[in-house]
Every structure is written in structure tokens, then in C-alpha cells.
N, C-alpha and C positions, 0 to 999 in steps of 0.2 A: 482678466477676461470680462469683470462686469462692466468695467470701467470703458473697452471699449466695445461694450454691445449696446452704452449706455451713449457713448459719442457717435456710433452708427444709428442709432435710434434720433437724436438729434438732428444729424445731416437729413436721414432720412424724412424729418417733420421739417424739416426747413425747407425740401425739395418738394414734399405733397401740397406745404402751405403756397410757394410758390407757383407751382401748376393749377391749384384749385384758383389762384387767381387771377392766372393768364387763363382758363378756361371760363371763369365766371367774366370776364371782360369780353368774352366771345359767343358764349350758350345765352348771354341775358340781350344780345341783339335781339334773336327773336321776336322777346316781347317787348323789345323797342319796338320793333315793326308792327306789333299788334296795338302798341299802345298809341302809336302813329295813327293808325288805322282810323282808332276808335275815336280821339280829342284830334278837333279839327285846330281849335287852339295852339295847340301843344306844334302839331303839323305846320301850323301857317309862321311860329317863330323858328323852327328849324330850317322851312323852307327861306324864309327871310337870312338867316345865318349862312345859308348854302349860296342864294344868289351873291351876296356883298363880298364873301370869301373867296366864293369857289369861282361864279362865273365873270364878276369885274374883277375882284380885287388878285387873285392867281391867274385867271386868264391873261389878262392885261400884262403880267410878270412873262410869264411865258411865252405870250406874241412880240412882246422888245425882245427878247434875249432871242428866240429863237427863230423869230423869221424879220424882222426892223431891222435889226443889228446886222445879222448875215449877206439880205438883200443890199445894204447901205455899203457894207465891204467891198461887195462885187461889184457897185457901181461907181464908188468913187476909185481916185489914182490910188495906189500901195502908199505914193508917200505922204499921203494929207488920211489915210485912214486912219490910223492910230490918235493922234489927237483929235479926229471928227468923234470918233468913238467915244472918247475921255468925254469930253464936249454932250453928246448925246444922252449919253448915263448919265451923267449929272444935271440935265434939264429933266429927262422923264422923272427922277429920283425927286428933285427939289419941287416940280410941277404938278405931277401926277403920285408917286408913292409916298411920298410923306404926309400928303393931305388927305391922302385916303387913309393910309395907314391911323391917322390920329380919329379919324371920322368912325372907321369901324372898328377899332379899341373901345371908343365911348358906345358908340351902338351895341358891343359884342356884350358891354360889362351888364346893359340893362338886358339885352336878350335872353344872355346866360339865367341871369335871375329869375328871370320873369318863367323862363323853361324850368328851372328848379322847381319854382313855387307850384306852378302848374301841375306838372309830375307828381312830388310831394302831395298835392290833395286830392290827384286823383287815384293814388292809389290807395290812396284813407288812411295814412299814416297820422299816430296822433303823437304830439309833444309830448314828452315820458315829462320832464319837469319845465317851469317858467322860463319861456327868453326872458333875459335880460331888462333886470326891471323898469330901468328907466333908459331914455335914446341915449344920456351921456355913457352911460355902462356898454351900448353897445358899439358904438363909434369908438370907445376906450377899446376893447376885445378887437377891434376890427382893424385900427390902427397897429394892434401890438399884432396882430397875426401876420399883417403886412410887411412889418417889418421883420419876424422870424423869418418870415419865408425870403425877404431879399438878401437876409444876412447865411441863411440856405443857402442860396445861389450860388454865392461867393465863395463859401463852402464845397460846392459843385465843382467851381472853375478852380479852387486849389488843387485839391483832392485830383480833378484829371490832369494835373502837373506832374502827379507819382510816376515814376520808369513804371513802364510793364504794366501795372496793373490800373492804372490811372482813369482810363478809359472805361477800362469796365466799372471803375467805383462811378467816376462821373455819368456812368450811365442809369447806374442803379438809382443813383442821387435824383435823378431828373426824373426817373421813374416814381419814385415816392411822390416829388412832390405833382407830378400830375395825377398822382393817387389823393394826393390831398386835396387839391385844388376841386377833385371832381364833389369826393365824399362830405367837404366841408359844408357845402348847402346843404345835406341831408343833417349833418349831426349840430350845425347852426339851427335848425328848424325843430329837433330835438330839444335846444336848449343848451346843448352844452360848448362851455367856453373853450379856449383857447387852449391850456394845456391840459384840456381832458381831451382836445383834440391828437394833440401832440403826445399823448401816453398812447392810444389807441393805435397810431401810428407805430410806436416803438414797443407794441405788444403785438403786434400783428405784420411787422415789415415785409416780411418777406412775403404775405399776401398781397401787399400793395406793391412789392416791387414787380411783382405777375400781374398783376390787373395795368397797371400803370408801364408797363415794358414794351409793348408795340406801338403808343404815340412816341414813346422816346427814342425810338429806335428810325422810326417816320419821319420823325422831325431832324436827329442828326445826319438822318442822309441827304436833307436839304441841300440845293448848294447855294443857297445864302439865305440872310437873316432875314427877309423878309419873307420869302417861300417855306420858310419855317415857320412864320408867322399865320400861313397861307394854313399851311397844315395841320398845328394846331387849334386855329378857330371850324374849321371843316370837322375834327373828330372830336371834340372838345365837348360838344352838344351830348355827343354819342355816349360818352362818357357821364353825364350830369345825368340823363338819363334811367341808363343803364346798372348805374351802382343804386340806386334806388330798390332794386331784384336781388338786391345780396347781403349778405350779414357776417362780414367777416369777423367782429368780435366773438362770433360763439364759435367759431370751426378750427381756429388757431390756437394751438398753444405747444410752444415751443420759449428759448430764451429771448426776454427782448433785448432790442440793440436801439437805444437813444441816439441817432444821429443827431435828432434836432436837439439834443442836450446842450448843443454848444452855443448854438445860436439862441436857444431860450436864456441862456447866463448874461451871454451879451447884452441882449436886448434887456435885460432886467439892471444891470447895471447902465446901460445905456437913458433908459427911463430916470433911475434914481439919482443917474447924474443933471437930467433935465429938470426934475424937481427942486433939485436942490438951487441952482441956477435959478428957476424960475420964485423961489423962495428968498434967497438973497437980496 
């Protein structure tokens, strides 16, 4: 009986931790909104975030496909439509969406930032210990995160290959790491590295799979890779924000679950095989 009132007690913190982080993803709008209000700053790089995404770079996705494409149908014969089509997508894609696309990735990565920073000191948050002492130490941490998280990925697209449940892991997966992606400027600005980021995460997942569950859920109902791209830079802000109002290392505790364990082995072995290469 103890045994399982001691597994219902588990479930039970795994389901609170979750909801408390789908609801702190949602309650700490507000004082987005107010913090909106108050730093015209802060306002003027979201606002910039919102035209380049929302109003060129999705508008633009959504006037081809939904009214270019349709109208082009109807006016050309049935039998030259199909390949005018093929033809079409692939000039606006080569002409217009790749060049944007690469334009506001570079734009999005200094915005994002620059919105962190901002954020970060206006709400007077102070470094618990030193960043990184020297630039090479930080570019070191910054390159290795990057690569956990794409070796993550891959992990992502394995994992939703499983029958039956695949989907939901690949969802949960995507979730975290948009939980991470948000939280890393705040605990970067803290000081702390890389797999004290990646503990944090696997001590608290299940708060990040609630905080991090409605852009993943947003973005997989995309219907393609670029409108997902569309949707992620649109709520992405929201999120860099917003986890600046929260502190889920103190309100969780329950078992951790290392997902990113796998990919932190790799990447360490992956490093020790370049060193050694690069030593040879």
C-alpha cells in the first residue's frame, strides 16, 4: 500500500509540476504586458520581431499559398497547372523565402538577445556567481550547448519513430527544448554553464514540458517548415520574456529524468575525439 500511495504521490507531482508550468507560461503574460508597457526598449525590439515574422515574413507565406497559388489555378488550363505550380513554389522559395529566411534568423538571434538583456536588468536581477571568465570559456560553453541541443534534435526525430507513442515523446522532446532555449538567457546571465543548465532541466522536466508545451504544439500544426519557423520567431520573444517571472528550480521536486544525458555523452566524446585529432 505504501508503495503505491508513494507512486500515486509521484504521478501526482509530476502532473502539479506540469500544470504549474503550463500555467506559469500563461499567468506571467500579464506582466509581459506590463513590462511592455513600462520599457519602450524592450517594446520597440518585439515590435521589430513581430513586423519581420509576423507581418513580411508569415504574411508573405500565407498570400502565395493562399490566394497566388489558388488565383494562378483558376486562371491558367488544368493541363500546364501542375507544373506552372512546381515552377512557382520554387521561384518564390529560392527568390523570396530563403533570403528572408536567412536575413531574419541573423536578425532574430541579435533581437532575441538584445530582448533578454533588457528584460534581465530591468527587472534587477543580479548574477548569483561570475560569467565566464574569459571570451574563450564563453564561446567554449556556447559552442558545446549548441551542439547538445542539435544532437537533442535528432534525438527528437528518433524518438517520434516509436509505434504509438512516438509522437507524444517527440512532442514532449520539443517542448523541453523550447523550455530551454527560453530559460538559457536568464541562467547564461546568472553565470551558470552548460550542464548546470542541463541538470536543472532534468530536475525540473516536467515543469518545462508545461511551460514549453503550447509553442510545440503551435509549431507542429504548421503545415510546413517555414510557417513553423514563422511561429516560432512570433512566440519565441513571449517566452524570453516571460520565464524571467518564474523560478521553477524551487517549486519542483519530484524524480529527475536526464533526457539530455545522451546527448551531453555524445557531445563529450565527440569534443575528446576532436582534441585529440586536433593534438595529433
Amino acid at each position: 500500500s505504501s508503495g503505491i500511495n508513494a507512486e500515486y504521490g509521484g504521478i501526482m507531482d509530476i502532473i502539479r509540476a506540469f500544470l504549474l508550468g503550463l500555467q506559469d507560461s500563461l499567468v506571467s503574460g500579464g506582466r509581459t504586458v506590463k513590462l511592455l508597457k513600462c520599457d519602450s526598449n524592450i517594446r520597440s525590439k518585439m515590435l521589430q520581431c513581430f513586423l519581420l515574422n509576423g507581418v513580411v515574413f508569415l504574411f508573405s507565406l500565407l498570400l502565395f499559398d493562399w490566394i497566388i497559388v489558388p488565383v494562378v489555378m483558376i486562371v491558367v488550363p488544368s493541363e500546364t497547372s501542375a507544373w506552372l505550380d512546381m515552377i512557382l513554389t520554387a521561384v518564390f522559395r529560392v527568390l523570396w523565402v530563403l533570403p528572408l529566411y536567412l536575413i531574419s534568423r541573423l536578425l532574430n538571434v541579435f533581437w532575441y538577445q538584445e530582448i533578454a538583456d533588457l528584460v534581465y536588468k530591468s527587472v534587477k536581477r543580479t548574477r548569483s556567481k561570475p560569467v565566464a571568465s574569459s571570451i574563450s570559456e564563453t564561446v567554449a560553453d556556447l559552442i558545446y550547448s549548441v551542439v547538445v541541443q542539435c544532437i537533442f534534435l535528432l534525438q527528437a526525430s528518433l524518438v517520434g519513430a516509436i509505434p504509438v507513442v512516438g509522437s507524444t515523446l517527440q512532442t514532449m522532446h520539443m517542448a523541453l527544448v523550447y523550455s530551454l532555449y527560453a530559460f538559457e538567457y536568464v541562467w547564461m546571465n546568472q553565470g551558470h554553464g552548460v550542464i548546470t543548465r542541463t541538470a536543472l532541466m532534468h530536475h525540473n522536466w516536467a515543469y518545462f514540458v508545461g511551460y514549453g508545451i503550447i509553442m510545440a504544439l503551435v509549431i507542429s500544426a504548421a503545415t510546413s517548415y517555414f510557417m513553423g519557423v514563422c511561429f516560432f520567431s512570433l512566440l519565441f520573444p513571449l517566452l524570453i520574456v516571460s520565464c524571467h517571472f518564474t523560478s521553477p528550480q524551487s517549486t519542483i521536486k519530484h524524480m529527475a529524468l536526464p533526457l539530455f544525458k545522451p546527448s551531453i555523452i555524445l557531445t563529450d566524446k565527440m569534443m575528446s575525439l576532436a582534441n585529440r585529432i586536433q593534438n595529433v
